[in-house]
Backbone as a chain_set.jsonl record, in Angstrom:
{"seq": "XXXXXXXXXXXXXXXXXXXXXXXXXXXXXXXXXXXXXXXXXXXXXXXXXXXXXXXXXXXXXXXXXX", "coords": {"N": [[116.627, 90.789, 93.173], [114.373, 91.298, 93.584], [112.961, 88.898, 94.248], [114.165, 88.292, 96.842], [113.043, 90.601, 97.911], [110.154, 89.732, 98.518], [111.128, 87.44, 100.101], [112.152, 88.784, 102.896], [109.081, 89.836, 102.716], [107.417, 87.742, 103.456], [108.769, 86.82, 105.717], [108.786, 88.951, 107.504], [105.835, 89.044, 107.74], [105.128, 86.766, 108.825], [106.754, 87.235, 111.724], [104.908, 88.975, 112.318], [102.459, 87.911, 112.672], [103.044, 86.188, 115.442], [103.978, 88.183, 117.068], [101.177, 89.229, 117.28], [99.735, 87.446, 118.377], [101.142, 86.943, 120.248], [100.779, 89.123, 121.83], [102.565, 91.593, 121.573], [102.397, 94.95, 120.719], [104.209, 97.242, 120.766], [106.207, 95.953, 118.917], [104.468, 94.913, 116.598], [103.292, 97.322, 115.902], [106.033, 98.192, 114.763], [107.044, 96.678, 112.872], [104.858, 96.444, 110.963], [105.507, 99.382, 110.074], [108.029, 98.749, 108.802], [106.907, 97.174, 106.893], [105.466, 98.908, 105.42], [107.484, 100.554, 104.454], [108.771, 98.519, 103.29], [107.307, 98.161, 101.22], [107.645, 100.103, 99.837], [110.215, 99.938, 98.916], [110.294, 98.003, 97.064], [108.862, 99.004, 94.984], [109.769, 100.762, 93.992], [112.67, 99.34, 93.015], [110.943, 97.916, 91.345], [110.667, 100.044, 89.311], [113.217, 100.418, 88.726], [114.043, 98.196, 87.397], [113.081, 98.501, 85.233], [114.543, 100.793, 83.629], [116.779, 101.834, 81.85], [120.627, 100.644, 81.849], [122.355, 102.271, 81.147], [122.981, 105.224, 80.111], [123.339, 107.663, 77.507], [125.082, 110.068, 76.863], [125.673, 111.406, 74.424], [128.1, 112.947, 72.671], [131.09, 114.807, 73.599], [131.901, 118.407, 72.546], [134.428, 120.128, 71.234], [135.433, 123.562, 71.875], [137.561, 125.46, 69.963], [140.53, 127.389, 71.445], [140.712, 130.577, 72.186]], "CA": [[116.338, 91.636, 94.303], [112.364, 91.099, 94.024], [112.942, 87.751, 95.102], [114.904, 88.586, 98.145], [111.953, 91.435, 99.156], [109.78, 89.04, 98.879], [111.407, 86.435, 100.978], [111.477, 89.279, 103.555], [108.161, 90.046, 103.399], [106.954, 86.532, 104.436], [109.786, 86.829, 107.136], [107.792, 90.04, 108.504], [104.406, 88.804, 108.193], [105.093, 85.5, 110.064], [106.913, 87.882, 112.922], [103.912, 90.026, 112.846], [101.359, 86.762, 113.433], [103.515, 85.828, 116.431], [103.74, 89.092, 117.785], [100.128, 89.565, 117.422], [99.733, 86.252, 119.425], [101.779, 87.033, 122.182], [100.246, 90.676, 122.468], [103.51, 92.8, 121.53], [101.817, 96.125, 120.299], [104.874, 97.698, 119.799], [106.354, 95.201, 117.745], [103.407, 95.14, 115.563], [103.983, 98.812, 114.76], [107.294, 98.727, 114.299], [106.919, 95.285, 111.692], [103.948, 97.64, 109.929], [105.998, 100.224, 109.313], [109.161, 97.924, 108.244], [105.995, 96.595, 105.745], [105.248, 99.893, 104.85], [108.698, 100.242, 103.809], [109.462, 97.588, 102.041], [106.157, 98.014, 99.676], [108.159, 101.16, 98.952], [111.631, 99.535, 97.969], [109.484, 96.74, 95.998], [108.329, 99.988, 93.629], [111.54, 101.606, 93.347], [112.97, 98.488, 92.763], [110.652, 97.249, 90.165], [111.139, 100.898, 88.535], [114.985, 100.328, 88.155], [114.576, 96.979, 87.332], [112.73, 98.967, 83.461], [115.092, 101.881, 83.062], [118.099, 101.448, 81.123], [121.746, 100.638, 82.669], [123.089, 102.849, 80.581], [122.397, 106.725, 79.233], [123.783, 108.198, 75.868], [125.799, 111.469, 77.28], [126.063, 111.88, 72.945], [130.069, 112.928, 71.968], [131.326, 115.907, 73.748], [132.13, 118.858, 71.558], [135.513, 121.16, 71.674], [135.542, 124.476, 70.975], [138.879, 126.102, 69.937], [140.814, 128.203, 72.338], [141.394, 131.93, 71.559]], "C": [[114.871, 91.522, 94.707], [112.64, 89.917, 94.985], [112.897, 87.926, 96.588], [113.931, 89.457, 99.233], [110.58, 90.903, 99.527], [109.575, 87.971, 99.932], [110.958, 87.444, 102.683], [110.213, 89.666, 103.714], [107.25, 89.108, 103.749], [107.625, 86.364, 105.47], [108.335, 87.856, 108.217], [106.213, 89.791, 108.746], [104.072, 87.6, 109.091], [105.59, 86.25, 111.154], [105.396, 88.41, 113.154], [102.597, 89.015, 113.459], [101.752, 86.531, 114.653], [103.452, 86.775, 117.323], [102.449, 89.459, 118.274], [99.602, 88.331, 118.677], [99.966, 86.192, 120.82], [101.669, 88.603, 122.672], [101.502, 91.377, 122.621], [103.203, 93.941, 120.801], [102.849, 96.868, 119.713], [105.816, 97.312, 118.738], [105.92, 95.354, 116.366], [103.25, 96.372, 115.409], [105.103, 99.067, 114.132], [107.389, 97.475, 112.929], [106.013, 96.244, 110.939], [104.374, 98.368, 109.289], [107.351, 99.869, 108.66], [108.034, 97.679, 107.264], [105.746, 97.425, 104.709], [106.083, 100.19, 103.616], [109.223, 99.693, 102.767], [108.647, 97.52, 100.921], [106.616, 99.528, 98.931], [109.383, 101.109, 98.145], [111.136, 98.979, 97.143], [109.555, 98.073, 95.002], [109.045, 100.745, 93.562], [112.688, 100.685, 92.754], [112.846, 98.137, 91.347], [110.534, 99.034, 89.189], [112.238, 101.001, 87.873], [114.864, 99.405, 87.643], [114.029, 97.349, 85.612], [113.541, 100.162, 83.382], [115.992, 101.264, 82.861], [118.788, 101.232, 81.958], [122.639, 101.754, 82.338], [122.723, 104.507, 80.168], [123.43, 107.216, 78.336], [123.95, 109.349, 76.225], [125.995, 112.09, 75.731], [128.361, 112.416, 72.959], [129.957, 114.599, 72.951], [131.777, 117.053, 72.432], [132.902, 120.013, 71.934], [135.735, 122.169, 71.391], [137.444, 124.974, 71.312], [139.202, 126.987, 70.923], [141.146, 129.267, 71.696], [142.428, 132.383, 71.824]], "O": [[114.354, 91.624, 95.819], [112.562, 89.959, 96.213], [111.943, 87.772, 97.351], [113.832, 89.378, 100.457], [109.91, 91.325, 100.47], [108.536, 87.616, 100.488], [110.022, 87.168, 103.433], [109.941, 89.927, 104.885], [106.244, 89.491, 104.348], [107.084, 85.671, 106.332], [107.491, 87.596, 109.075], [105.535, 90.221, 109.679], [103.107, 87.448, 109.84], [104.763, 86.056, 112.045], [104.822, 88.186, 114.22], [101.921, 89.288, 114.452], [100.771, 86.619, 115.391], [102.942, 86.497, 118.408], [102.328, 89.929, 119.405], [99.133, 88.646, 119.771], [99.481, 85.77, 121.87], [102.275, 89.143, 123.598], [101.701, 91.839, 123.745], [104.029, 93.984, 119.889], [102.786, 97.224, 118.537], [106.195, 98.066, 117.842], [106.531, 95.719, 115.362], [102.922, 96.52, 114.232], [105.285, 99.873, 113.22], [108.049, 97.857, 111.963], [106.647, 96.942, 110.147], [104.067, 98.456, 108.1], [107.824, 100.743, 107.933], [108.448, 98.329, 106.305], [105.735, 97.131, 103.514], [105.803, 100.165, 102.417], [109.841, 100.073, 101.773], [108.985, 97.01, 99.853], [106.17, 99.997, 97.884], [109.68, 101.779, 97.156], [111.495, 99.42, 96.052], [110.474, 98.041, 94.184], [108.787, 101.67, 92.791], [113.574, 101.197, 92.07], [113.699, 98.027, 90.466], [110.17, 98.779, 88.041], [112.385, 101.496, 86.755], [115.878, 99.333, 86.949], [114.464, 96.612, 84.727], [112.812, 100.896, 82.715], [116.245, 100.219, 83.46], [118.305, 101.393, 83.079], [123.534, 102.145, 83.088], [121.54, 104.479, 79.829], [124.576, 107.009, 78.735], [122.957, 110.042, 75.998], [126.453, 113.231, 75.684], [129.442, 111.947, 73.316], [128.97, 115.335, 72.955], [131.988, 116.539, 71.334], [132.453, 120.848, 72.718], [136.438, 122.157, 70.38], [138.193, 124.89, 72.285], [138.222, 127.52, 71.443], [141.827, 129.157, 70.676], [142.812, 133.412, 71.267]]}, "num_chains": 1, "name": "protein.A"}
């Protein structure tokens, strides 16, 4: 998945050179905040990518019925 947000974010920074080129302003906000973005999946990402898959719920435990 890093890979992949990676790949996009050389996608978005080559749009954003071009845009800047051909003077699209709101482009280049709206690519910024897609950048923004994605430097926020990257670190939620690479958070999941160190927590377990799994969690240890331990044994349930039954109490008798009265």
């Amino acid at each position: 998945m890093l890979d992949r947000l990676d790949e996009i974010e050389r996608d978005l920074h080559d749009r954003r050179d071009r845009a800047k080129h051909e003077g699209w302003l709101g482009e280049i906000e709206g690519i910024d905040l897609t950048l923004s973005l994605l430097d926020q999946k990257r670190t939620e990402a690479r958070r999941l990518v160190h927590q377990p898959a799994t969690v240890d719920l331990g044994m349930p435990r039954f109490t008798p019925l009265a």
